[in-house]
VOGU-3710 file (C-alpha; in Angstrom, 3 decimals, decimal comma):
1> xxxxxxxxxx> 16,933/10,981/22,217  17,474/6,825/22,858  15,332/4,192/24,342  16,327/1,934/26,727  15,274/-1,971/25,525  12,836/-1,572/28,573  11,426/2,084/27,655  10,374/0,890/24,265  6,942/2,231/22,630  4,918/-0,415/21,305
11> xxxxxxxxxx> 4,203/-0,199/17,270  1,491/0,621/15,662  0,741/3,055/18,644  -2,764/3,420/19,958  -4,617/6,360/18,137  -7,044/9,077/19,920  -10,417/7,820/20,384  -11,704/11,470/19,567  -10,720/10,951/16,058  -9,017/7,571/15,236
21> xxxxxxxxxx> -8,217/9,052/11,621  -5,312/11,534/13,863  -1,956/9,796/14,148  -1,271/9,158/16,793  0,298/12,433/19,371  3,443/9,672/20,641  4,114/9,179/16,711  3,609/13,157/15,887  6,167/13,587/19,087  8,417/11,263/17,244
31> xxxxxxxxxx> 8,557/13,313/14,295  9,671/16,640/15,987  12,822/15,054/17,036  15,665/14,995/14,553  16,398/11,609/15,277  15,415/8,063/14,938  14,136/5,764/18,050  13,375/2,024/18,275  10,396/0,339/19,207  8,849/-2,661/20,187
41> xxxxxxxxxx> 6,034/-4,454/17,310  4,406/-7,478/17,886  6,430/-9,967/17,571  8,746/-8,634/20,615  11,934/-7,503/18,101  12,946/-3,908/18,012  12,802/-2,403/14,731  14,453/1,469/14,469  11,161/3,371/14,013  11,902/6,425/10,999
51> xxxxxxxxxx> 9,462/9,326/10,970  11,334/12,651/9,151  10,309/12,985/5,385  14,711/13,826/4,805  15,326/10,256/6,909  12,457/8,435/5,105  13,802/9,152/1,594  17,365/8,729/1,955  16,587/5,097/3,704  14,114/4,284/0,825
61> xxxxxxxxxx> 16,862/5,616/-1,680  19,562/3,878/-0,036  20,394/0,463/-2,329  21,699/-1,239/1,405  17,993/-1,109/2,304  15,740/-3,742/1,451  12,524/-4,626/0,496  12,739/-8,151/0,855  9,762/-10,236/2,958  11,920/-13,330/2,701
71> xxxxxxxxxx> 15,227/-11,947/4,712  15,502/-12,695/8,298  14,078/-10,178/10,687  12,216/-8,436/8,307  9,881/-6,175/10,353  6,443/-7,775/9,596  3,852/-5,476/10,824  1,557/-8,078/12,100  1,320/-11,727/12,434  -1,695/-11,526/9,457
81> xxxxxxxxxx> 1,270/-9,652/7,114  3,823/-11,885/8,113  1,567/-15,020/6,868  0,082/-13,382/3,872  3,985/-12,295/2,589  4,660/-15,809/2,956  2,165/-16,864/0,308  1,778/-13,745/-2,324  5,260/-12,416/-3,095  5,508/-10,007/-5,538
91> xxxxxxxxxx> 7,748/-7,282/-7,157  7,248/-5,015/-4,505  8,790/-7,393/-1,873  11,542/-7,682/-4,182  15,313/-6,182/-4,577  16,726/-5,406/-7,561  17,300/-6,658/-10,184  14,521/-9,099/-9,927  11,902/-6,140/-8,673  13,193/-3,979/-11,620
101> xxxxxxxxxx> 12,821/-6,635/-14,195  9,082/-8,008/-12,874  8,216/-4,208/-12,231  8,973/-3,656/-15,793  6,813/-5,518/-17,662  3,302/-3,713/-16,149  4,527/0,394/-15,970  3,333/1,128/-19,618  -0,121/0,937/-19,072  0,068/3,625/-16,140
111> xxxxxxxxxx> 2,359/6,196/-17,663  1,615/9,452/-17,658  0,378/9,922/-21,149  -1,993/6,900/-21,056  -3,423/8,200/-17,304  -4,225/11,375/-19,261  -6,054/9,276/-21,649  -8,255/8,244/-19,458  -9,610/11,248/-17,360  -12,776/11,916/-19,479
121> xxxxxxxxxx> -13,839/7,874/-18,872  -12,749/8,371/-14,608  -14,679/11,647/-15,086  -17,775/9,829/-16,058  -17,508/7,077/-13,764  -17,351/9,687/-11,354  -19,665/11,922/-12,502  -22,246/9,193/-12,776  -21,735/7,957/-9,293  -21,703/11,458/-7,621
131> xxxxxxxxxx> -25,653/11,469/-9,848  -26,817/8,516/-8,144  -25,576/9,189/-4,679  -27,352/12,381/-4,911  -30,505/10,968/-6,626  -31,101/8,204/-3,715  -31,827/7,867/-0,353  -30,316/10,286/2,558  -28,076/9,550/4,273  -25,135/7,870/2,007
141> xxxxxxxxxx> -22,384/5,656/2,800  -19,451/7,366/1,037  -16,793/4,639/0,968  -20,025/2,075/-0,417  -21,491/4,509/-2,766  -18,417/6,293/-4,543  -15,164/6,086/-2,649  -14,460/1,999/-3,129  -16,764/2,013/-6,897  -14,533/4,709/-8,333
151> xxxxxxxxxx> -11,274/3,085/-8,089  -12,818/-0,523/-8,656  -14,439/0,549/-11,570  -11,411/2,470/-13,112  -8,563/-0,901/-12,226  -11,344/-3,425/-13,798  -10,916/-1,613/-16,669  -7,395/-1,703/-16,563  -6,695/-4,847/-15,685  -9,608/-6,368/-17,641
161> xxxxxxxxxx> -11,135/-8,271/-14,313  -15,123/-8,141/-14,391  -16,905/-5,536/-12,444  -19,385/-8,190/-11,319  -16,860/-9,655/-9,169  -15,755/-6,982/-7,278  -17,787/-8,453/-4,147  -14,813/-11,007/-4,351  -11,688/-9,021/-4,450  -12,858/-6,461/-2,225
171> xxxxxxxxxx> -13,818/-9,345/0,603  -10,574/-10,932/0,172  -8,444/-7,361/-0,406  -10,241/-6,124/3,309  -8,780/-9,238/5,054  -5,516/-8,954/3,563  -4,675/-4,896/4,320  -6,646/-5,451/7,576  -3,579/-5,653/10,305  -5,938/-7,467/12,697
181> xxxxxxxxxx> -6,602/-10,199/10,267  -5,286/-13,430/12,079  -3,096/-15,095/9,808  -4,785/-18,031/8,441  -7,825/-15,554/7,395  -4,938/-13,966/5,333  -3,800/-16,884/3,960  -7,557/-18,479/2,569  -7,673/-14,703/1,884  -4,405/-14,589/-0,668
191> xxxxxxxxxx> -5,127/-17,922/-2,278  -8,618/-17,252/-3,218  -7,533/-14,189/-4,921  -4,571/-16,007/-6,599  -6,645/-18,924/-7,887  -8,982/-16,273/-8,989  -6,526/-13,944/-11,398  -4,706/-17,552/-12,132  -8,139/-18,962/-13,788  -8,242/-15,054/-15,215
201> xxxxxxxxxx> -4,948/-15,216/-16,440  -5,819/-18,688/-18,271  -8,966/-17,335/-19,927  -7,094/-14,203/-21,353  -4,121/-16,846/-22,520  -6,618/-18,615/-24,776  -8,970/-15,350/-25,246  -6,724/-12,200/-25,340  -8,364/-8,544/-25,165  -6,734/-5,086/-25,185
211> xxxxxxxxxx> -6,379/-5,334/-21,427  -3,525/-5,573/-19,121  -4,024/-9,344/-17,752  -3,815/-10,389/-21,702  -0,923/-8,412/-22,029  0,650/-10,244/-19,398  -0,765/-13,413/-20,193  0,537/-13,827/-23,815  3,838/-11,801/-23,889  5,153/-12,720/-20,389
221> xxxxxxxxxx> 3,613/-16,128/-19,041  3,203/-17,576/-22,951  6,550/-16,482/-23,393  8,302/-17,961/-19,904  9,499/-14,462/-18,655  6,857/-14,992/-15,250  5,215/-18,208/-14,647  1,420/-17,947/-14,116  1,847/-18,548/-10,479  4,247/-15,389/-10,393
231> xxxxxxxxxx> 1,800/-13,444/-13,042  -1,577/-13,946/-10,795  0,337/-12,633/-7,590  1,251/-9,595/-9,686  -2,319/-9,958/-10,619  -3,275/-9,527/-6,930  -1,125/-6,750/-5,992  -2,521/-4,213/-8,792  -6,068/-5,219/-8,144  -5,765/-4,745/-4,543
241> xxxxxxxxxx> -3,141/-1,737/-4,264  -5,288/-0,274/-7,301  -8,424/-0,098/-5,578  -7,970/0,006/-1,684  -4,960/2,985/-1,135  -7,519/5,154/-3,616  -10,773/4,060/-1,694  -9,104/4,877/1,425  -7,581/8,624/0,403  -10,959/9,279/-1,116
251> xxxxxxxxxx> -12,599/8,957/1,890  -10,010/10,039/4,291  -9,618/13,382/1,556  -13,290/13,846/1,633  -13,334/13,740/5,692  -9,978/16,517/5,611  -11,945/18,747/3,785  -14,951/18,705/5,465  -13,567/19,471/8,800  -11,168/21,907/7,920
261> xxxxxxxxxx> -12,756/23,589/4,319  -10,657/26,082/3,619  -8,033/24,764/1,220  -10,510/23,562/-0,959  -12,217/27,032/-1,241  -9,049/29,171/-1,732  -7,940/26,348/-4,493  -8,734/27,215/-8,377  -11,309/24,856/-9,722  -9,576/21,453/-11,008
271> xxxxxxxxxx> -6,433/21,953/-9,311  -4,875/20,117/-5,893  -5,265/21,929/-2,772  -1,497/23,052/-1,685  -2,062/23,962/1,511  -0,549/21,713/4,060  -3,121/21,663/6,804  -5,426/19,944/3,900  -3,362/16,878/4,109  -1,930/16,794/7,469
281> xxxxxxxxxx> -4,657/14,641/9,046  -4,151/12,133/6,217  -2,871/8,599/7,229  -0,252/6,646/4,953  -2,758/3,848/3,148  0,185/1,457/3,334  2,961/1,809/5,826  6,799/0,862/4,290  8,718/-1,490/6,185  12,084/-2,373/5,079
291> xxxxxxxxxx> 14,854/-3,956/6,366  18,555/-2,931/6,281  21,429/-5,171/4,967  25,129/-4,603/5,566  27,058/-2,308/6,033  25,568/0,006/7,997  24,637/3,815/7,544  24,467/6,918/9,707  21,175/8,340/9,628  19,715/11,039/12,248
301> xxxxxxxxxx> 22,674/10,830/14,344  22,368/7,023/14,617  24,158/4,432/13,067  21,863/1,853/11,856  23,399/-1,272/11,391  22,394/-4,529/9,520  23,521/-6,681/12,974  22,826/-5,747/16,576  26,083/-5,792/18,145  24,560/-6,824/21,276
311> xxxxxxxxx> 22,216/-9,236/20,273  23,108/-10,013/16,862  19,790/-8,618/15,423  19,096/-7,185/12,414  18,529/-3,424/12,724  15,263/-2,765/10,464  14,123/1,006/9,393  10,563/1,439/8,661  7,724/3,956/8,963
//
């Protein structure tokens, strides 16, 4: 199925009112079809639009597509995300080899074996939050009261960034994930929370603990490998991305299960649900958007190329 320029569907498309959590029924249409479509975002270009988990992965996979903020035509999905790329770059805007190297330096603390390490201290953060929301008043905020403390709590630890600021970063983190944010709330937004892990990062260079931010502090920025600008927007990124996508899933997995119970019950105690229909309702906490480079590649029936040969613009997969 194609588009005509003039048929396009606008992107993000508007969600059901009945239950804004749904995605929305155009983009579940779009998934049925075994092919890719463009559409129209915000800033009038025409971005190819890929939905199928097989497309999504190969494109992702695929070293032609790119990751890069900085390229031209790079399918910003807002005018807030457009200005707040602009300002905190990090690895995860990056190609290789400059995303591998940068990536490097902060995957030991979250491999597997140390993550097992530290279920019996997310256990009792949990455990003791789960006490207190049932101890006070009825009813609860969820999100307030255990969904956003859990993972705060847990990537403080990691990153060794004080609890008692988390009013901060989660006030600055809301504006910057927020796709209505206008851009210059993005940008005060991003360079608050940069001069806040650079004065972090400066304290831990002089006062090293056993903490991630010292770890980066004294082998990478003492060292020259990142400079402390580059170190406190990797700073921002896992404090952000390590409590918001949680918070969010936590909530939207709590909501899942409460309409639709019965994965949870048939699951054994301690383990993951399996059972699709648990997650199906689930939205993606941060959408991918990449754009392609040259040459171009067939994908659902289409090839996408990395220059319109009509207009001369770059053809841009996302989700």
């Amino acid at each position: 199925m194609s588009h005509a320029p003039d048929d396009l569907t606008e992107f993000p498309m508007p969600r059901a009112a009945r239950c804004p959590f749904d995605p929305p029924e155009a983009l579940r249409a779009r998934q049925t079809e075994a092919t890719l479509s463009r559409v129209r975002i915000w800033d009038g270009s025409t971005p190819w639009l890929v939905t199928r988990h097989d497309q999504v992965r190969a494109l992702l996979a695929d070293p032609r597509v790119s990751s890069d903020v900085t390229r031209s035509g790079f399918p910003h999905i807002s005018p807030g995300s457009k200005a707040g790329s602009e300002v905190r770059r990090s690895f995860i805007n990056m190609d290789d080899p400059e995303h591998s190297r940068m990536r490097r330096m902060v995957t030991a603390p979250f491999a597997i074996r140390k993550m097992q390490a530290l279920r019996p201290e997310v256990q009792r953060i949990a455990d003791d939050l789960i006490d207190d929301l049932l101890a006070g008043p009825k009813p609860v905020d969820l999100v307030q009261a255990f969904a956003l403390p859990v993972p705060s709590l847990v990537i403080c630890a990691l990153l060794g960034v004080p609890y008692a600021d988390h009013g901060l970063f989660q006030r600055h983190t809301k504006v910057l994930v927020r796709r209505s944010s206008a851009p210059e709330d993005v940008s005060a937004a991003s360079a608050a929370l940069t001069d806040y892990l650079d004065a972090l990062l400066a304290e831990k260079q002089a006062h090293p603990e056993e903490d991630l931010l010292s770890d980066i502090a004294t082998r990478q920025v003492a060292t020259g490998q990142l400079t402390r600008q580059q170190a406190a927007r990797m700073g921002v990124l896992l404090l952000a991305a390590g409590h918001e996508t949680t918070a969010n899933m936590i909530a939207l997995g709590t909501l899942a299960l409460l309409r639709e119970p019965g994965p949870a019950r048939r699951a054994p105690r301690g383990r993951r649900p399996q059972d699709g229909r648990c997650r199906r309702r689930g939205t993606p906490a941060l959408p991918e958007h990449r754009a392609q480079r040259a040459p171009p590649r067939r994908v659902g029936g289409h090839h996408v190329r990395g220059r319109d040969d009509q207009g001369g613009r770059r053809h841009r997969p996302g989700r």
